[in-house]
C-alpha positions, 0 to 999 in steps of 0.5 A: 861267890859267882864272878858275873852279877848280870850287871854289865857296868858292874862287872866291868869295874869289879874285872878293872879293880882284880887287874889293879889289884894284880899291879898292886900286888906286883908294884908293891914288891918293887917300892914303896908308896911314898907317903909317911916315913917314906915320904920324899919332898925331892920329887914331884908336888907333894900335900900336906898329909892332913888335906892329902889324907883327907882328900884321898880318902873322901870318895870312900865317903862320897861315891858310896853314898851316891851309889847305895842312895841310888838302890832300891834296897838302900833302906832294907835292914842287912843293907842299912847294916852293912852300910853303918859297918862302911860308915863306922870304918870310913868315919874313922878312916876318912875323917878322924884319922886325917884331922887327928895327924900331929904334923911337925910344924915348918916340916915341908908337905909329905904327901906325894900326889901321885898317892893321892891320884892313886888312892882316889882311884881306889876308894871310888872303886872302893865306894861304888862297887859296895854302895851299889852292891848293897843296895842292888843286892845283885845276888839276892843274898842280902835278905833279914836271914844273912844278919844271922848267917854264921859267915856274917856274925864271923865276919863281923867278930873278925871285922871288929877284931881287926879294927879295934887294933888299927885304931888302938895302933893308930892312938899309940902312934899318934900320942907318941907325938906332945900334940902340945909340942909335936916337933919335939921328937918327930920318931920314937919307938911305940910301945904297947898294944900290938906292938908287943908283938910286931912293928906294924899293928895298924897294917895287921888290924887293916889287913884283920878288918877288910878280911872280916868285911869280904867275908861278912859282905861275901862279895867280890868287892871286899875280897878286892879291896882286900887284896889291895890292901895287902900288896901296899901293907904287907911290904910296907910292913917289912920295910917299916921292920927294916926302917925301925931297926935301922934307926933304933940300935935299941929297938926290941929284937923280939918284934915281928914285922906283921905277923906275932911269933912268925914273920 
C-alpha cells in the first residue's frame, strides 16, 4: 500500500490520523480512558453513556455519508460493498449498541466528556478518510475483480469472524444486567462464548474486525483505525483482567486477559 494517494487533502488527514494513532498507542500505556468500569463522576462533566455513546459514535454514520455520496464511484458494485460492511458495523456500533446500554437506574452519568471529544475526532476521521476513499477510489483497486480478490474474501472471513464475537460478547455483558430490574446487581462474572477463554472478548472481536477490514479495503485507512483500536483495547483489556480478579475472589484463574492460551 502506497503511502500518497495524489489527493493533498487526503493525505494530509491520513498523516494527522498515523500521529493520533502514535499518541494512542503511547497514551494508552499510561491510563485508561475513563468510560465504563473505569469511569470517574469526580472529575469534570460527564454524559449519560447511552446519549454520550451514541454521540460519539455518530459521525462514524455522518461524515461517511457525506463524503462516499460526494464520490463519483459511490454507486459502483466493490464501493457500494465496502459501504454495506461500514454500514452493518456502524449500525451495530453506532446505534444498537448505545440504545440497548441497561444503565443503573439513580447511578450519576459516567461518560466523561473528554471521551466523548476524543472519539468524535476519531470516528470523523474514521468516517472521512473511507467514505471518501471509497467512492474516489484513489488507487483504482476497487473495480468488480477485487470482490474476488483472495485478500478481500479473507479479509471479509476474518471481519466477519471478528464481529460475530464483539457482538456475542457484547449480548452476554448486557443480559448479565435484568433489563426488568437492572440495578440489581450492577457487576457479575460473565460466563460463555469468548469469555471461556479471556475477560475481554468484545475487545479481541473489535480488534479481529478491524484487522479483517484493513485488510479486505486494503487501505491505510483501516490499518489506522486499527491501530487505534489497539493502543485503547489492548491495555484496557489488562486492566479489565486485573479489575475482575481484583473484585472477584472466585473469578476463574484459567482465563486470559485477550488472547486464548497466551496473554
Amino acid at each position: 500500500m502506497d503511502w500518497y494517494t495524489g489527493n493533498a487533502t487526503y493525505d494530509t488527514v491520513l498523516a494527522i490520523a498515523f500521529a493520533f494513532a502514535a499518541f494512542v498507542l503511547v497514551g494508552g500505556l499510561f491510563a485508561q480512558s475513563p468510560y465504563g468500569r473505569f469511569a470517574s463522576t469526580k472529575v469534570g462533566f460527564n454524559l449519560n453513556p447511552k446519549l454520550g455513546w451514541w454521540l460519539m459514535e455518530l459521525p462514524a454514520t455522518v461524515v461517511f455519508a457525506v463524503f462516499y455520496l460526494s464520490g463519483p464511484d459511490r454507486f459502483e458494485p466493490t464501493p457500494l460493498v465496502l459501504a454495506c460492511i461500514w454500514l452493518l458495523h456502524y449500525g451495530n456500533r453506532g446505534w444498537f449498541f448505545p440504545l440497548s446500554i441497561r444503565q443503573v437506574p439513580g447511578k450519576r452519568s459516567s461518560f466523561n466528556v473528554s471521551v466523548l471529544a476524543a472519539g468524535v475526532f476519531v470516528t470523523s476521521l474514521h468516517g472521512y478518510l473511507n467514505g471518501a476513499f471509497f467512492s474516489h477510489d484513489y488507487k483504482n483497486q476497487y473495480g468488480v475483480d477485487w470482490l474476488t480478490d483472495p485478500r478481500f474474501l479473507l479479509g471479509v472471513v476474518v471481519y466477519l469472524c471478528g464481529f460475530g464475537l464483539l457482538v456475542r460478547s457484547e449480548a452476554i455483558v448486557r443480559n448479565l444486567r435484568d433489563k426488568n430490574a437492572p440495578g440489581s446487581t450492577e457487576y457479575r462474572i460473565p460466563y460463555g462464548g469468548g469469555f471461556r477463554f479471556v475477560s475481554s472478548p468484545a475487545y479481541l472481536g473489535e480488534l479481529i474486525a478491524w484487522a479483517g477490514f484493513a485488510l479486505l479495503s486494503w487501505s491505510l485507512a483501516g490499518v489506522v483505525i486499527f491501530l487505534i483500536t489497539a493502543g485503547n483495547l489492548v491495555p484496557r483489556a489488562f486492566a479489565t483482567d486485573r479489575w475482575y480478579r481484583e473484585k472477584f475472589a472466585d473469578y476463574p484463574p484459567e482465563r486470559k486477559a485477550l488472547i486464548p492460551y497466551v496473554i
